[in-house]
N, C-alpha and C positions, 0 to 999 in steps of 0.2 A: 434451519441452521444458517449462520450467517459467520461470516469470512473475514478477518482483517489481513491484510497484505502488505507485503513493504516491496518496492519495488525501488532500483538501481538504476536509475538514467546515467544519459551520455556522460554528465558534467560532474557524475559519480555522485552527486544528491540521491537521499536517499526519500522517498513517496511513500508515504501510508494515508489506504485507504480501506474500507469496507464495502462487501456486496452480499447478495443470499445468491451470485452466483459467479462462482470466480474465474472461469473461464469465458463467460461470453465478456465479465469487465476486461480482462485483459486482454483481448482482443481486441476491445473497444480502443483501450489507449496504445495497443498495437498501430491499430488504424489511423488515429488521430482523433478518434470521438469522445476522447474520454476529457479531464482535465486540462486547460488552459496549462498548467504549469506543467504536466507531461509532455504533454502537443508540443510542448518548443525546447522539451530537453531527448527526444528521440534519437535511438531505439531504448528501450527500456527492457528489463530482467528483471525474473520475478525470485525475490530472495528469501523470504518468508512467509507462512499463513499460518493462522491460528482458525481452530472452529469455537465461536461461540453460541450460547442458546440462542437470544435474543437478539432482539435491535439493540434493546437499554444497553446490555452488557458488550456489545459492539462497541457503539457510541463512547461507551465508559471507558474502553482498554483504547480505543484509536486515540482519544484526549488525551489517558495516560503515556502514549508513547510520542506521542507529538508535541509534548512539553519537554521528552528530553532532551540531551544534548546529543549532537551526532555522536558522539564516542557512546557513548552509553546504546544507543540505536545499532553502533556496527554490533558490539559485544553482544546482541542480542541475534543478528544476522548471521554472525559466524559458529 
């Protein structure tokens, strides 16, 4: 099973990413281990997951939502 996640930094920017294990990643960008562009927008909140089957269909839906605009990303947060 594998995870996409949107997550809420300091600067109020909103992070989507994917993992097959979504607690040890957020932890990770809890830590500072995770993304370059987390790392420097800390602390961070986790505001959404979805479960998908696959990697492909991970891959697929993270594209799809990283193309839209932030408005369209909160409506989907709230």
């Amino acid at each position: 099973m594998w995870h996409l996640y949107i997550l809420r930094l300091s600067d109020n920017s909103l992070y989507t990413g994917i993992t097959t294990d979504l607690e040890r990643r957020i932890k990770e960008h809890r830590n500072g281990e995770g993304s370059k562009y987390v790392r420097s927008r800390l602390p961070c909140e986790i505001v959404y997951t979805e479960e998908l089957e696959d990697r492909s269909a991970a891959l697929k839906r993270e594209a799809e939502i990283k193309s839209w605009k932030k408005d369209r990303k909160e409506e989907l947060v709230s």
